[in-house]
Short mmCIF file of the C-alpha atoms (twelve columns), coordinates in Angstrom:
data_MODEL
# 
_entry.id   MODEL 
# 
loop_
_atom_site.group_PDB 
_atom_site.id 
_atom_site.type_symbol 
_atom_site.label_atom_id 
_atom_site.label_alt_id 
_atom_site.label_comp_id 
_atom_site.label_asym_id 
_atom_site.label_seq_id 
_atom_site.Cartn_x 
_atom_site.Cartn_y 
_atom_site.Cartn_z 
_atom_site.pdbx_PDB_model_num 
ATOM 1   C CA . UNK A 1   -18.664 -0.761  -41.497 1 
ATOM 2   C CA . UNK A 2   -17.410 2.734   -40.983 1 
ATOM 3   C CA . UNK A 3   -19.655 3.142   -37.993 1 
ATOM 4   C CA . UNK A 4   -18.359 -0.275  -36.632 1 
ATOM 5   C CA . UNK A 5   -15.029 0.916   -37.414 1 
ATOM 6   C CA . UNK A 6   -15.521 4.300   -35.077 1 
ATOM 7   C CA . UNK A 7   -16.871 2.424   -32.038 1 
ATOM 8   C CA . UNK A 8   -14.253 0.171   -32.042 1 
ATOM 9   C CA . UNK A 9   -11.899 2.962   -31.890 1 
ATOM 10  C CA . UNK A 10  -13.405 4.467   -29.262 1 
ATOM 11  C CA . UNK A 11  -13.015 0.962   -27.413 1 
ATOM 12  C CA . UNK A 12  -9.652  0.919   -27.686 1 
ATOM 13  C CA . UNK A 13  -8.992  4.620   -27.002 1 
ATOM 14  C CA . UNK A 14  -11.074 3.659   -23.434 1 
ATOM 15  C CA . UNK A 15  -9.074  0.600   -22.871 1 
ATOM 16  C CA . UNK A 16  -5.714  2.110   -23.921 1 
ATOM 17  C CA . UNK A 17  -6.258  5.220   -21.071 1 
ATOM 18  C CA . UNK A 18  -7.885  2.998   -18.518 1 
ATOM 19  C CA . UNK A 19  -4.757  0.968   -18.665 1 
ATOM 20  C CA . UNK A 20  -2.239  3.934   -18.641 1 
ATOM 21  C CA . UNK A 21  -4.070  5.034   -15.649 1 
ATOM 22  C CA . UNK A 22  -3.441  1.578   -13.868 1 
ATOM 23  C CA . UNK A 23  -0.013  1.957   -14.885 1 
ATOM 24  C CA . UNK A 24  0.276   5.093   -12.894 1 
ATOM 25  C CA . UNK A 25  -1.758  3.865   -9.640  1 
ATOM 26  C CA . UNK A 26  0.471   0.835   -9.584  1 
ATOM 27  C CA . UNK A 27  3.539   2.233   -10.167 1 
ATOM 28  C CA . UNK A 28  3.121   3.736   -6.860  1 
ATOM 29  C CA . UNK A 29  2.280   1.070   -5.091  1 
ATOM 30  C CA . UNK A 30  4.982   -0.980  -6.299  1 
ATOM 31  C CA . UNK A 31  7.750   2.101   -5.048  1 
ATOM 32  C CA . UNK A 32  5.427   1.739   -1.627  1 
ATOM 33  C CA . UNK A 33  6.518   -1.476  -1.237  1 
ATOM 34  C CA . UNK A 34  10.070  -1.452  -2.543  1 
ATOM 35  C CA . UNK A 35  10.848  1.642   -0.085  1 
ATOM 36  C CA . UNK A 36  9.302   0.123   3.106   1 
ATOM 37  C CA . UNK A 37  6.192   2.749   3.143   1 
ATOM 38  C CA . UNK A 38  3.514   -0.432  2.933   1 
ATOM 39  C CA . UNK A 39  5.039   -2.517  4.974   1 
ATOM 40  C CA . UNK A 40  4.969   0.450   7.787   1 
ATOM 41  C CA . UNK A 41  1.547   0.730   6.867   1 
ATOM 42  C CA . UNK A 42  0.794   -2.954  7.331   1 
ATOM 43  C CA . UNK A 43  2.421   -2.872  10.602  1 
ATOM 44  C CA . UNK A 44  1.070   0.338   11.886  1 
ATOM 45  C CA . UNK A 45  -2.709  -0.750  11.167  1 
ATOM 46  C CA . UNK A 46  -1.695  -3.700  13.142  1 
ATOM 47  C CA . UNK A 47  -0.651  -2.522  16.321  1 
ATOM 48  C CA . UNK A 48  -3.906  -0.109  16.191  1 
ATOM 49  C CA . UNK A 49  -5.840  -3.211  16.806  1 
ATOM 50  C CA . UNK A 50  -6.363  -4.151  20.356  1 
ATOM 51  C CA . UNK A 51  -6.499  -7.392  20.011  1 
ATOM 52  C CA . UNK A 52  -2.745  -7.849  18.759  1 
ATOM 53  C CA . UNK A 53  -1.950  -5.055  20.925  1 
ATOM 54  C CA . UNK A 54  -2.827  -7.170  24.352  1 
ATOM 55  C CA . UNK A 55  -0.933  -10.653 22.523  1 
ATOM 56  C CA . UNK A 56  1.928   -8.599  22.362  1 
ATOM 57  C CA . UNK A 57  1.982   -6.971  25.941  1 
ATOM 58  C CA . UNK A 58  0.989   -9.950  27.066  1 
ATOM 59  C CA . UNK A 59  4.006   -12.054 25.177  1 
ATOM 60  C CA . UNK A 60  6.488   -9.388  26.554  1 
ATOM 61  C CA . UNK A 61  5.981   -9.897  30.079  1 
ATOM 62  C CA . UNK A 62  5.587   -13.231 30.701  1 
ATOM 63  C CA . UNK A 63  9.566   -13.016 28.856  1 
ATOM 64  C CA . UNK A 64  10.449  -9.971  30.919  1 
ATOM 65  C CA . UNK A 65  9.660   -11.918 33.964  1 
ATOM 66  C CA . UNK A 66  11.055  -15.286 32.717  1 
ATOM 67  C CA . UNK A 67  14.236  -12.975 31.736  1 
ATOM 68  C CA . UNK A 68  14.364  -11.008 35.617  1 
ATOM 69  C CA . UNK A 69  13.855  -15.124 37.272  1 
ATOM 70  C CA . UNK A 70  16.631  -16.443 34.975  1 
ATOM 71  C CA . UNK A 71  18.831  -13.392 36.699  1 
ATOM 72  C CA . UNK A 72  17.975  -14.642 39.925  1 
ATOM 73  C CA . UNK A 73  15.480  -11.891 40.857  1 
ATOM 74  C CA . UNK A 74  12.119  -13.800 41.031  1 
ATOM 75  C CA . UNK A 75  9.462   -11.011 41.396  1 
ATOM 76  C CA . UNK A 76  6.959   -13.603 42.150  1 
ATOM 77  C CA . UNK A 77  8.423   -14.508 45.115  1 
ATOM 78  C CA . UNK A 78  8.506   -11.070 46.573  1 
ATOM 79  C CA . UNK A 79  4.387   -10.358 45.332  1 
ATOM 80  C CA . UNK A 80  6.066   -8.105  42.762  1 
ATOM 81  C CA . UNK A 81  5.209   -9.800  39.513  1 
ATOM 82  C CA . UNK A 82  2.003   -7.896  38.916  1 
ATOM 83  C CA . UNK A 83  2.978   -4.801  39.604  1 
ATOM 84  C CA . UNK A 84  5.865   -5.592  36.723  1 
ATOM 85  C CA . UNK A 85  3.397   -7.364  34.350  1 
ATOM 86  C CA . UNK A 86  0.862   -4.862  34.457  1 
ATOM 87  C CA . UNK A 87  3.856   -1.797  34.124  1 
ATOM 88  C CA . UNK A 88  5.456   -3.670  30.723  1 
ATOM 89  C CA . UNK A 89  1.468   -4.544  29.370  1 
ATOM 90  C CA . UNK A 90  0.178   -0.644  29.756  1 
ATOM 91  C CA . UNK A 91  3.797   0.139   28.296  1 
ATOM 92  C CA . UNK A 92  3.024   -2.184  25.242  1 
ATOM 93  C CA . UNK A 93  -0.163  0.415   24.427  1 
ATOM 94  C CA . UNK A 94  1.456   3.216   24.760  1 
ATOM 95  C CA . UNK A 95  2.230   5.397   21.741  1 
ATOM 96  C CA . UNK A 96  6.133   5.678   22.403  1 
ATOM 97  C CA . UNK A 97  6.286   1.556   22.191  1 
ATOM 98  C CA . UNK A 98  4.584   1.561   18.883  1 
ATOM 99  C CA . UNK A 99  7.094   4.062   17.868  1 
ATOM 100 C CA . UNK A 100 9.752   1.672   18.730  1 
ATOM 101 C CA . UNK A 101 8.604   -1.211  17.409  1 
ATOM 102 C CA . UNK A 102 7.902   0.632   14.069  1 
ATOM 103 C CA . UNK A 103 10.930  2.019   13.937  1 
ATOM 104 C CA . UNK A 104 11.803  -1.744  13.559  1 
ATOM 105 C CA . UNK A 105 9.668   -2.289  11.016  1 
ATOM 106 C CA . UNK A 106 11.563  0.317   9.000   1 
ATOM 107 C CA . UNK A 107 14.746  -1.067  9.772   1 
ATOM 108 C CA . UNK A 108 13.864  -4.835  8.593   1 
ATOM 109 C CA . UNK A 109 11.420  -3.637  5.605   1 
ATOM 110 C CA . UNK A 110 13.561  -5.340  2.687   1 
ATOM 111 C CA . UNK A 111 13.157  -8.915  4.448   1 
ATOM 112 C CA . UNK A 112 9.501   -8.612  5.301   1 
ATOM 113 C CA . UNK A 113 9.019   -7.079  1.336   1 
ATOM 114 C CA . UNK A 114 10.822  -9.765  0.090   1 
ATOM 115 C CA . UNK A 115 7.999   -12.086 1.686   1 
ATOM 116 C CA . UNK A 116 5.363   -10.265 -0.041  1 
ATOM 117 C CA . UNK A 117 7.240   -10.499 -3.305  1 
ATOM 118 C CA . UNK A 118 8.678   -14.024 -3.146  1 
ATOM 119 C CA . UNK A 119 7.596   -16.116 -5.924  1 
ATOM 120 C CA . UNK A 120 7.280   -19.288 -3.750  1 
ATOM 121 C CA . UNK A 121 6.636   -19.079 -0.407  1 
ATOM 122 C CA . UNK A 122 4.573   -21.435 2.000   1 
ATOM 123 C CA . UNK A 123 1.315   -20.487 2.607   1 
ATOM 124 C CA . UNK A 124 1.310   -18.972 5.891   1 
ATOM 125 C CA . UNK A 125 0.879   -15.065 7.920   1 
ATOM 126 C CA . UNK A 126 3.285   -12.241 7.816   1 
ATOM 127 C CA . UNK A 127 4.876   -12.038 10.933  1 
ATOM 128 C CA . UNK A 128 7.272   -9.273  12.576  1 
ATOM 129 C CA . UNK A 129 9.720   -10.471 15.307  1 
ATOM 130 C CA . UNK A 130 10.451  -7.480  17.274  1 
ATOM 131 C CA . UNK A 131 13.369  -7.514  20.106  1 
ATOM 132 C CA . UNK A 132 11.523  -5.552  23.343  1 
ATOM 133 C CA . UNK A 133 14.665  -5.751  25.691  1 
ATOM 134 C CA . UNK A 134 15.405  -2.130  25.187  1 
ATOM 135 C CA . UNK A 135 12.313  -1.008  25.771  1 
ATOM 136 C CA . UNK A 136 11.202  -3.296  28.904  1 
ATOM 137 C CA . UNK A 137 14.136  -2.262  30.522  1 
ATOM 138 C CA . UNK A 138 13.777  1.181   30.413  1 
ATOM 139 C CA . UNK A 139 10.208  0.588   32.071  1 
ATOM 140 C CA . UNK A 140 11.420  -1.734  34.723  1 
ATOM 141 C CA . UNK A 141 14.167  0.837   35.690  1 
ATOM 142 C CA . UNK A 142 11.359  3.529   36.391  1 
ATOM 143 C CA . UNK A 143 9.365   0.718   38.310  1 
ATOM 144 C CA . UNK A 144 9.913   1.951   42.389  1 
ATOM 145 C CA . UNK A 145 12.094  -0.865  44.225  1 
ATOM 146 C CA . UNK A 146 12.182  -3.083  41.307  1 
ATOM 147 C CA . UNK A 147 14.538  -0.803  39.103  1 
ATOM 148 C CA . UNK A 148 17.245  -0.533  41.601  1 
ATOM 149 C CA . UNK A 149 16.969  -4.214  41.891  1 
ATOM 150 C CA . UNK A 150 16.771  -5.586  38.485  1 
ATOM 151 C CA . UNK A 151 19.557  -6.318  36.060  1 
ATOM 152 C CA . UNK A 152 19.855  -5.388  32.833  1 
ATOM 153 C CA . UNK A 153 18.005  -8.350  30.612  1 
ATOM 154 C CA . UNK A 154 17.962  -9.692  27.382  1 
ATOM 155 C CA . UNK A 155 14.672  -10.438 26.406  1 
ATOM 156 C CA . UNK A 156 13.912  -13.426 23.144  1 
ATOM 157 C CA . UNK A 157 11.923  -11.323 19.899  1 
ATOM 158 C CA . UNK A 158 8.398   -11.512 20.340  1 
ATOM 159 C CA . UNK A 159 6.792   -12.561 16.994  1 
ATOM 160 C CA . UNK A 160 3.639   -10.225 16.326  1 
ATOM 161 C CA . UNK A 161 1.260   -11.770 13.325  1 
ATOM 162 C CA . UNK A 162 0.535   -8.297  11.714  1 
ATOM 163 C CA . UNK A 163 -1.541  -10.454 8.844   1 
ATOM 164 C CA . UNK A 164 -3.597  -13.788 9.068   1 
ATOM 165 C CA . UNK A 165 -2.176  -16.303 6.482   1 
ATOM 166 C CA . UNK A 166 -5.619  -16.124 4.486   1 
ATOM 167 C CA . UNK A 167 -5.527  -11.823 3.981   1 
ATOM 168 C CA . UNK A 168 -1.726  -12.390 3.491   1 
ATOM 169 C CA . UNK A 169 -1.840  -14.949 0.746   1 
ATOM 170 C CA . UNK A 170 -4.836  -12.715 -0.867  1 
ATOM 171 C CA . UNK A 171 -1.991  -9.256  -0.760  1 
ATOM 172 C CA . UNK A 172 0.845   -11.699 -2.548  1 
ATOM 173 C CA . UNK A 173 -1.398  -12.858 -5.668  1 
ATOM 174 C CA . UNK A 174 -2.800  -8.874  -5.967  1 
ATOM 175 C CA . UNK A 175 0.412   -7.297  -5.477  1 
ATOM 176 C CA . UNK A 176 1.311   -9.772  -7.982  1 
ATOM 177 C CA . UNK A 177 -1.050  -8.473  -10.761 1 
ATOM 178 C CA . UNK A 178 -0.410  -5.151  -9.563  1 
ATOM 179 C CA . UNK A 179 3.213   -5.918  -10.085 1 
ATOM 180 C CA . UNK A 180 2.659   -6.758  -13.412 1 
ATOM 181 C CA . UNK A 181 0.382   -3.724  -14.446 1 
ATOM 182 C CA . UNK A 182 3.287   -1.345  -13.650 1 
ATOM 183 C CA . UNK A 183 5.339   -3.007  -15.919 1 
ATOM 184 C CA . UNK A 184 3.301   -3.847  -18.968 1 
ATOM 185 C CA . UNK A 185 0.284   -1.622  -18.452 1 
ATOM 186 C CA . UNK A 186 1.509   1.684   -20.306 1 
ATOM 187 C CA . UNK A 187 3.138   -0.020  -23.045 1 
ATOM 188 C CA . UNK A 188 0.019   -1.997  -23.497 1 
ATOM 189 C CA . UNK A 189 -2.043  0.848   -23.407 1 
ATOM 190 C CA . UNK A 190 -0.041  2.507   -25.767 1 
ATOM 191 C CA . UNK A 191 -0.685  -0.387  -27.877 1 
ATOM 192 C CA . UNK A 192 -4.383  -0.043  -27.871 1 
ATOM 193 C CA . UNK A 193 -4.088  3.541   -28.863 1 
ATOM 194 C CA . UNK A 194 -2.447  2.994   -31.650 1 
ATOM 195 C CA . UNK A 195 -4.546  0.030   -32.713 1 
ATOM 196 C CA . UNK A 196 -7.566  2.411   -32.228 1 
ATOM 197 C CA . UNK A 197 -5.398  4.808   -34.410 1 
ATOM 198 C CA . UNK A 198 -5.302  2.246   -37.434 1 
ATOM 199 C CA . UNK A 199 -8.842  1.466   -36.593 1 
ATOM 200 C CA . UNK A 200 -10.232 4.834   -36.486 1 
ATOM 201 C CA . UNK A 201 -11.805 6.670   -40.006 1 
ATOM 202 C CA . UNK A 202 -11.416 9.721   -38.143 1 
ATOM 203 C CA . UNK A 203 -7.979  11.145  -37.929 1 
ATOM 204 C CA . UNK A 204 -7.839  14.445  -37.266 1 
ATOM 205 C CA . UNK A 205 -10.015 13.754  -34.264 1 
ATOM 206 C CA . UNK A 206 -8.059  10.807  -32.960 1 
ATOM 207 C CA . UNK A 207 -5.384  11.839  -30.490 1 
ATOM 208 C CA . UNK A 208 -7.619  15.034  -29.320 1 
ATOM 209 C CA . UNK A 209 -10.213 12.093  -28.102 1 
ATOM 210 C CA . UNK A 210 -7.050  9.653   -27.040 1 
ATOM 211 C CA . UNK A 211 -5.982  12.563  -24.804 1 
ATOM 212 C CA . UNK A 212 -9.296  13.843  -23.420 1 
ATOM 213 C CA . UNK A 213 -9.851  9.847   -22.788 1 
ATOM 214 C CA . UNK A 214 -6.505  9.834   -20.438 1 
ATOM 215 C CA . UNK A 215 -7.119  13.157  -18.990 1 
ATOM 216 C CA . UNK A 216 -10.755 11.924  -17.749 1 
ATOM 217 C CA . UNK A 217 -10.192 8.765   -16.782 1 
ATOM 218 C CA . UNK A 218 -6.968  9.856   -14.843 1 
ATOM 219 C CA . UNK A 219 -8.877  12.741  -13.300 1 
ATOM 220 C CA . UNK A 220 -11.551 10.594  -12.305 1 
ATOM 221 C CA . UNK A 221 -9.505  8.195   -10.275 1 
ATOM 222 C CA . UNK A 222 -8.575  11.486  -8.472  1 
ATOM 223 C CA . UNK A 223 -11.572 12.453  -7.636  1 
ATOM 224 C CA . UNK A 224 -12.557 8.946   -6.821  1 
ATOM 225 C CA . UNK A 225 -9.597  9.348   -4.656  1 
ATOM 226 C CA . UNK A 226 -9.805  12.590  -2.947  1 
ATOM 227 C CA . UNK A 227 -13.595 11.749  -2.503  1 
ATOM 228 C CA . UNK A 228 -13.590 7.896   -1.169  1 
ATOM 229 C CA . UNK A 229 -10.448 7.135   -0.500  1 
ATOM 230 C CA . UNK A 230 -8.407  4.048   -1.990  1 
ATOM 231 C CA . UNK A 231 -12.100 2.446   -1.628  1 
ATOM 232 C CA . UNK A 232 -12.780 4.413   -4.621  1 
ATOM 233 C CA . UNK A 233 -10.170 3.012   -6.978  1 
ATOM 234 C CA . UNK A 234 -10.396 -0.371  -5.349  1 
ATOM 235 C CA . UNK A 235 -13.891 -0.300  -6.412  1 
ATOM 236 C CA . UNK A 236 -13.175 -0.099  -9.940  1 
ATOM 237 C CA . UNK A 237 -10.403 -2.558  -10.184 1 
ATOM 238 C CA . UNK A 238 -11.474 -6.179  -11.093 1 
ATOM 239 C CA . UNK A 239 -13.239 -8.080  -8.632  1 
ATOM 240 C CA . UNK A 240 -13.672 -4.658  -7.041  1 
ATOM 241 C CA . UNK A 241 -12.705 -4.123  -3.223  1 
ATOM 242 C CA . UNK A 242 -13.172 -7.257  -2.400  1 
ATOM 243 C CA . UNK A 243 -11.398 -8.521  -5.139  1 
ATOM 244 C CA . UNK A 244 -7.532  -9.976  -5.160  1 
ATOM 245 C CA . UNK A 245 -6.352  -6.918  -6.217  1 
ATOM 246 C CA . UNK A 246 -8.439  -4.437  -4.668  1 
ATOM 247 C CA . UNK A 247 -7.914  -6.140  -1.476  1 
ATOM 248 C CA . UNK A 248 -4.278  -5.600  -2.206  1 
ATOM 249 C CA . UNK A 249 -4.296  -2.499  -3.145  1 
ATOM 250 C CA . UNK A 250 -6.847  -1.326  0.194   1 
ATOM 251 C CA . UNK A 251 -4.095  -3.260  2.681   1 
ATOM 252 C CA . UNK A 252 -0.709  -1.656  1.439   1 
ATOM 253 C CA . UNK A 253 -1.947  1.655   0.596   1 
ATOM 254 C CA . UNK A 254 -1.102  3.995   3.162   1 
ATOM 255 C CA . UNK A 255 -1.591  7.983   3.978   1 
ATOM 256 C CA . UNK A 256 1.217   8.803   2.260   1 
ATOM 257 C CA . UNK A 257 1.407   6.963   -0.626  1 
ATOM 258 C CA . UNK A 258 -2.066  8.140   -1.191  1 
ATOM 259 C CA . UNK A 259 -0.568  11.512  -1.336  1 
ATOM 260 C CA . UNK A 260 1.830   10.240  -4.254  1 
ATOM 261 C CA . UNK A 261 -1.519  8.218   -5.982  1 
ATOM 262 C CA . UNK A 262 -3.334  11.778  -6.143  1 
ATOM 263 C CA . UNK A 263 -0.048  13.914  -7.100  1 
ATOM 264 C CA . UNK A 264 0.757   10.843  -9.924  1 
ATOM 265 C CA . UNK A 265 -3.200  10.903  -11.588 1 
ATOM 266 C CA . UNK A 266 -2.583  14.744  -11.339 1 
ATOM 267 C CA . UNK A 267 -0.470  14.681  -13.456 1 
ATOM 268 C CA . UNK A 268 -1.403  12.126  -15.747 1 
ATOM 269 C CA . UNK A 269 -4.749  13.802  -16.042 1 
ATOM 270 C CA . UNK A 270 -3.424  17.069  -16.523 1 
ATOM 271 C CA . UNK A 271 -1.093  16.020  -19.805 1 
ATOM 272 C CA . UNK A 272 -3.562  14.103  -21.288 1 
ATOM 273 C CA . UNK A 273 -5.920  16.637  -20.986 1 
ATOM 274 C CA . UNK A 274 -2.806  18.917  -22.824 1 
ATOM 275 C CA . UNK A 275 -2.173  16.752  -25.425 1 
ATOM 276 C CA . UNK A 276 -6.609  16.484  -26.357 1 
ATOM 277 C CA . UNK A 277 -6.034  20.551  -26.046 1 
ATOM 278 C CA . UNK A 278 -3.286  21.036  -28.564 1 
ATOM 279 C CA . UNK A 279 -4.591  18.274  -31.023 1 
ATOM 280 C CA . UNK A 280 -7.941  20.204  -30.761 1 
ATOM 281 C CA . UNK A 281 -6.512  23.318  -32.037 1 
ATOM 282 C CA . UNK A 282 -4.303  21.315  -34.796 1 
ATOM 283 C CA . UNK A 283 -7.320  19.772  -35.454 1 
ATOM 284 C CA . UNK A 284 -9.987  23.008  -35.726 1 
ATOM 285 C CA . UNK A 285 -7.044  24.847  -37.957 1 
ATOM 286 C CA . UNK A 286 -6.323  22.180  -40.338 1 
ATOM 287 C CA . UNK A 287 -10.264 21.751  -40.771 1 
ATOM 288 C CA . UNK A 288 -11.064 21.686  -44.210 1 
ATOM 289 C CA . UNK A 289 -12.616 24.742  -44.922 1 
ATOM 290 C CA . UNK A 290 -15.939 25.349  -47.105 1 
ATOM 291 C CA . UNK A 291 -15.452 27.253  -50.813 1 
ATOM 292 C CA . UNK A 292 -17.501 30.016  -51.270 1 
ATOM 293 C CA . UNK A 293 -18.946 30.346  -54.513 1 
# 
């Protein structure tokens, strides 16, 4: 019984510090969100694929030159609406338009959060209407001919899908648990300490091992971190990577708040690592000590 009675305590000292250490990682991925930081992230790793990248040039001229026609300057008429198209399309790759449109982003980051936190939404992608008409002007003006000619136009947003309904749909349910980890996870881990406390027939050992337990665990996510990148914590979540979570967690995790993950474990890892070092020496001097005869 007594031996039963230590490994369970050990089992909830593990469980306890694994799930203060979830507590940290997803408190920062929750303050990602809520500031705009994923959402950026989500958006930038868009436009870096080609594929969208092309859509979207392609979406913008065909309404630039729908816009310039409406005006009354039809560019196909005068064998100019190629050299416009293909001026607006290697605009759309170019690193000063991405700039733009994620400076967008950042400007409309509480509606498109909201859609990742909404408790009922349709199924259905996440989706970033951008308005080009600054932009496409500015590029038609420095076109030769055509930008003394053209008028100013207003151009209607382009939609850009930034997430297929199926990976979007899989971010909502694991920012969901992820959600719910940074709000219940420390307490509950605090919980399991203290059950493991009650549990334990060891006491003067108990919060020396409850803090050594935090201060590894913590400090291995770090390294886990620093070595693999969010693949490395994703890994060990439920379901790893692949899982609901992990794939959350591997989609809205960005460079930066990867720089707040590592400085948050640090620091988790570092106090409980403290605490196992002062209840070590409490412990060793209030050792029972041996009478000599």
């Amino acid at each position: 019984m007594r031996a039963l009675r230590t490994v369970l305590s050990a089992l909830l000292i593990l469980a306890g510090a694994s799930l203060i250490a979830l507590w940290a990682v997803s408190g920062v991925v929750v303050k990602a969100v809520e500031d705009g930081t994923a959402v950026h992230a989500i958006a930038e790793r868009a436009l870096a694929d080609d594929v969208i990248v092309d859509a979207v040039g392609d979406a913008i001229a065909d309404g630039a030159l729908d816009a310039l026609a409406d005006a009354g300057l039809d560019l196909s008429l005068l064998g100019l609406d190629d050299v416009v198209r293909s001026a607006i399309e290697g605009a759309a790759r170019t690193r000063d338009f991405r700039t733009a449109v994620l400076a967008q982003v950042d400007d409309a980051h509480g509606q498109l959060s909201a859609e990742l936190t909404a408790e009922k939404r349709e199924p259905g992608p996440l989706v970033i209407d951008i308005d080009p008409s600054d932009y496409v002007n500015g590029q038609i003006d420095q076109i030769p001919v055509v930008g003394e000619a053209a008028p100013e136009v207003a151009i209607a947003p382009v939609p850009v899908e930034v997430m297929d309904a199926e990976a979007f749909d899989d971010v909502r349910r694991g920012y969901g648990l992820i959600e719910l980890a940074q709000r219940w996870a420390l307490w509950a881990g605090i919980a399991l300490i203290v059950l493991g406390l009650f549990v334990t027939q060891r006491l003067r050992w108990f919060m020396a091992k409850a803090g050594l337990a935090v201060g590894v665990i913590a400090g291995g996510l770090w390294l886990a971190l620093r070595w693999w990148g969010v693949d490395g914590i994703a890994a060990v979540l439920p379901g790893g990577a692949d899982g609901t979570a992990g794939s959350a967690l591997v989609r809205i995790v960005s460079e930066d708040t990867v720089a707040m993950l590592e400085d948050r474990l640090s620091v988790i890892a570092l106090i409980g690592l403290a605490v196992a070092a002062v209840f070590l020496v409490v412990a060793l001097v209030t050792r029972p000590r041996a009478r000599t005869a």
